[in-house]
Z-matrix of the N, CA and C atoms (Angstrom, degrees):
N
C 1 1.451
C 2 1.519 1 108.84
N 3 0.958 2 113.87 1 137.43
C 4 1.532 3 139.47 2 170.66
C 5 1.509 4 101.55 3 -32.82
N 6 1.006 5 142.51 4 145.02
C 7 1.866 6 143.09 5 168.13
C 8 1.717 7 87.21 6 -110.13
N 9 0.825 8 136.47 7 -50.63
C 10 1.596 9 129.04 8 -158.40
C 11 1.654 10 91.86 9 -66.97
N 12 1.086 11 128.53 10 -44.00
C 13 1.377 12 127.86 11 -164.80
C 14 1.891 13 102.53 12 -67.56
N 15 1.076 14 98.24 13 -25.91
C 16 1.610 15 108.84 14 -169.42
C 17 1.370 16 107.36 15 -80.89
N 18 1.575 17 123.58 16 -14.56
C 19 1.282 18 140.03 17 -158.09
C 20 1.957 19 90.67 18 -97.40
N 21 1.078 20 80.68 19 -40.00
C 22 2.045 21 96.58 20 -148.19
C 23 1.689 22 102.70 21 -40.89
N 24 1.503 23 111.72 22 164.89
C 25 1.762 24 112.42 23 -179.74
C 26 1.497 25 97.99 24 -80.09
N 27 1.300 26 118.89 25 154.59
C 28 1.178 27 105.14 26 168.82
C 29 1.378 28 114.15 27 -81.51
N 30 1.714 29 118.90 28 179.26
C 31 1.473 30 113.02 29 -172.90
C 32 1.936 31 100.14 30 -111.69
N 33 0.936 32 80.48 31 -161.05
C 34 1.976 33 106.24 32 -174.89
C 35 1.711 34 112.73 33 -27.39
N 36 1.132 35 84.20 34 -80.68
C 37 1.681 36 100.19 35 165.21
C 38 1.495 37 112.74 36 -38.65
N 39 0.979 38 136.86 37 -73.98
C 40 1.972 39 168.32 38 -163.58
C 41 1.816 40 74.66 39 -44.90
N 42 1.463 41 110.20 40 -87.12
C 43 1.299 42 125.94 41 174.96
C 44 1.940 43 111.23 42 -4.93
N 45 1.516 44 98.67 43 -73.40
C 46 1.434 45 93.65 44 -179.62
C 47 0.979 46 127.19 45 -89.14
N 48 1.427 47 136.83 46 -11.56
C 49 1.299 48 143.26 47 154.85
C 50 1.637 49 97.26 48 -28.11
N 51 1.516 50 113.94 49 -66.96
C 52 1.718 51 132.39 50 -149.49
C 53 1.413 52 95.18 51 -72.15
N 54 1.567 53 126.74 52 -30.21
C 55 1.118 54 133.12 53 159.48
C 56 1.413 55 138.40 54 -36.39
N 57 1.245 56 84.63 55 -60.08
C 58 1.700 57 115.47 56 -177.09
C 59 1.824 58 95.14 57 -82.69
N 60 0.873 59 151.46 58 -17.82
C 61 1.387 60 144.22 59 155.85
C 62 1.146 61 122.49 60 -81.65
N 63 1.526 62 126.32 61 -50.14
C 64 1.404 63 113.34 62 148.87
C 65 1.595 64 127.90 63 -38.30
N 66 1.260 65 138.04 64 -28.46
C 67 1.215 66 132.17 65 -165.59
C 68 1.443 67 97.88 66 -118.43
N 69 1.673 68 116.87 67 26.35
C 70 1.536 69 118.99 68 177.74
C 71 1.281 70 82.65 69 -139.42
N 72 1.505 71 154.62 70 -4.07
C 73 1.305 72 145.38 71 155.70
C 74 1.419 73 115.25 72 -88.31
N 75 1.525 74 112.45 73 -17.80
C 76 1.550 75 104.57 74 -147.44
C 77 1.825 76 88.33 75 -127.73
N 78 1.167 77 114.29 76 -30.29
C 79 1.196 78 102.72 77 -172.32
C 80 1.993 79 116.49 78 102.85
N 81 1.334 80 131.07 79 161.75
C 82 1.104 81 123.04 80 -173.95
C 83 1.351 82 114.25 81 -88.79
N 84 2.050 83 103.74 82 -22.93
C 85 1.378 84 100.60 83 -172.43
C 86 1.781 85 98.26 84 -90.21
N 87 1.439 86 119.02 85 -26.09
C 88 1.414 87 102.19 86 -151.10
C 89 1.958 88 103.05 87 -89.13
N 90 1.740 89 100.13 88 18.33
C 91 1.743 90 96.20 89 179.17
C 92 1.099 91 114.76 90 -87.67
N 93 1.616 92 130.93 91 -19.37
C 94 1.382 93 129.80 92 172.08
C 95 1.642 94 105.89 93 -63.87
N 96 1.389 95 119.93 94 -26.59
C 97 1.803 96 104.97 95 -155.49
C 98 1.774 97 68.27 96 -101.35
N 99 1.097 98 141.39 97 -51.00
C 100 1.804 99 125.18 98 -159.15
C 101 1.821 100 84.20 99 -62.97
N 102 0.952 101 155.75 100 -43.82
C 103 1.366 102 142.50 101 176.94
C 104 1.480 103 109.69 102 -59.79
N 105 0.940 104 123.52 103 -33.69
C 106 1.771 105 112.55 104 -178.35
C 107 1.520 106 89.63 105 -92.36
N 108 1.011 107 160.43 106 -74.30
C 109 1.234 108 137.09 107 -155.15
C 110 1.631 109 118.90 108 -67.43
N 111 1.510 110 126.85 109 -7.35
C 112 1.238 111 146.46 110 164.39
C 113 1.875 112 97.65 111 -67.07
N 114 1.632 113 113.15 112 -49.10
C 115 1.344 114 106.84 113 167.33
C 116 1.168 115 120.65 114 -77.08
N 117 1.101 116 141.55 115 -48.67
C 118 1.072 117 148.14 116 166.28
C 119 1.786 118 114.92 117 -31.18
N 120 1.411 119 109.12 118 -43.94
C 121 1.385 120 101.43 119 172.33
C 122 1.464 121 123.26 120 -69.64
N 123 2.082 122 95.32 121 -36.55
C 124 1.573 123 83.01 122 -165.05
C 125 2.014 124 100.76 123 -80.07
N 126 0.943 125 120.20 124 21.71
C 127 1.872 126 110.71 125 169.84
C 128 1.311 127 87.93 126 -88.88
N 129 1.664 128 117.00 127 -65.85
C 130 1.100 129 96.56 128 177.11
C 131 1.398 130 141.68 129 -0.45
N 132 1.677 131 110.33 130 -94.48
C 133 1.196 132 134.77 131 178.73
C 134 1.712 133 114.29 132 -50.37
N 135 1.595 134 115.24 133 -39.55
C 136 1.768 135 120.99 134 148.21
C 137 1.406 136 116.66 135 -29.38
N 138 1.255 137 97.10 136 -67.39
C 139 1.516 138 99.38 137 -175.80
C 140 1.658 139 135.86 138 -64.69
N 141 1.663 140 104.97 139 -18.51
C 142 0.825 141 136.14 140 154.00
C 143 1.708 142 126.42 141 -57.31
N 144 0.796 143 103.59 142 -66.62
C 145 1.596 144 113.24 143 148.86
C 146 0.906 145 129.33 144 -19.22
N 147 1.876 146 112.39 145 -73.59
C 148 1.278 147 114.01 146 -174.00
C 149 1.971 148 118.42 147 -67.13
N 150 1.346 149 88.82 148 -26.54
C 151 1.884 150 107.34 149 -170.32
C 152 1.923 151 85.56 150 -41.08
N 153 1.613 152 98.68 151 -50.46
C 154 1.975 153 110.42 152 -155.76
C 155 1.308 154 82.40 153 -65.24
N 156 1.252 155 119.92 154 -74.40
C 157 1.324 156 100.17 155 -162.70
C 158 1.695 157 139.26 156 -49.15
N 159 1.736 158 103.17 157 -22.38
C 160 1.269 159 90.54 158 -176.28
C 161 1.737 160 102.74 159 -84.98
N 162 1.432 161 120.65 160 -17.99
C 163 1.167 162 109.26 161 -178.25
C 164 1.901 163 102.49 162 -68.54
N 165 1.359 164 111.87 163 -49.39
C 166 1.291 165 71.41 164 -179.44
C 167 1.428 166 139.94 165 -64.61
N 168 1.268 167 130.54 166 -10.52
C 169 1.769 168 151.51 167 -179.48
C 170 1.470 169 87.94 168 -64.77
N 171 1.595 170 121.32 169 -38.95
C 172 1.494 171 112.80 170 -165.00
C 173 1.355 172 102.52 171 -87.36
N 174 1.335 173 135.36 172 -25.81
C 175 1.338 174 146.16 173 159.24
C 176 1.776 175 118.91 174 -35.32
N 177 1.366 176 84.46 175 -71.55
C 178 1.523 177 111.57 176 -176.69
C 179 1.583 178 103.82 177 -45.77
N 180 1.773 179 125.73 178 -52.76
C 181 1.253 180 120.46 179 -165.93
C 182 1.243 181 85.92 180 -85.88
N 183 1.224 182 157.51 181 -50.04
C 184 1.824 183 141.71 182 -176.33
C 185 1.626 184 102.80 183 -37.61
N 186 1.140 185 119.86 184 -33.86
C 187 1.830 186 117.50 185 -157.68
C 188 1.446 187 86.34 186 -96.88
N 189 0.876 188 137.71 187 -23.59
C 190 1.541 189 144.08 188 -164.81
C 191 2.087 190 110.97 189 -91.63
N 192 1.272 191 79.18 190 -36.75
C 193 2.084 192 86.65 191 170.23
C 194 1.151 193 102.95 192 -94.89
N 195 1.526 194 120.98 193 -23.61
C 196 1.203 195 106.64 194 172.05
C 197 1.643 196 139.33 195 -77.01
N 198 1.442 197 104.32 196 -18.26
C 199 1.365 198 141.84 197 159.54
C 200 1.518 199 113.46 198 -49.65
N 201 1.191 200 105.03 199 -74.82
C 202 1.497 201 121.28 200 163.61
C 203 1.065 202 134.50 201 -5.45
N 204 1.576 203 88.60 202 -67.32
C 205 1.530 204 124.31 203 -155.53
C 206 1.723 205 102.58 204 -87.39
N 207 1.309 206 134.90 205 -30.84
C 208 1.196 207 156.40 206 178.14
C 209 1.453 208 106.36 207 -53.82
């Protein structure tokens, strides 16, 4: 079997199928609050991110003056 095909987005159909089960697991009222905490995580996890990344950038130039400076 194909791996790229296994990767692929699903299309139109795929879409509402996943639709129509979410709103038969979750209910009509409880998809607005599973959508804000679905956002809510991914800033989260953004922000998270960036914290690593800037520490390491702040890392990198400490080892770098420190290099220097030696």
């Amino acid at each position: 079997m194909n791996t790229i095909l296994l990767l692929s987005l699903p299309g139109g159909s795929e879409w509402l199928l996943i639709f129509l089960a979410i709103l038969l697991l979750f209910g009509g009222k409880k998809i607005p609050e599973l959508m804000r905490g679905i956002g809510r995580g991914i800033r989260e996890f953004n922000s998270a991110k960036n914290d690593v990344q800037q520490q390491i950038q702040e890392g990198m130039k400490d080892e770098g003056k420190r290099e220097s400076g030696a």
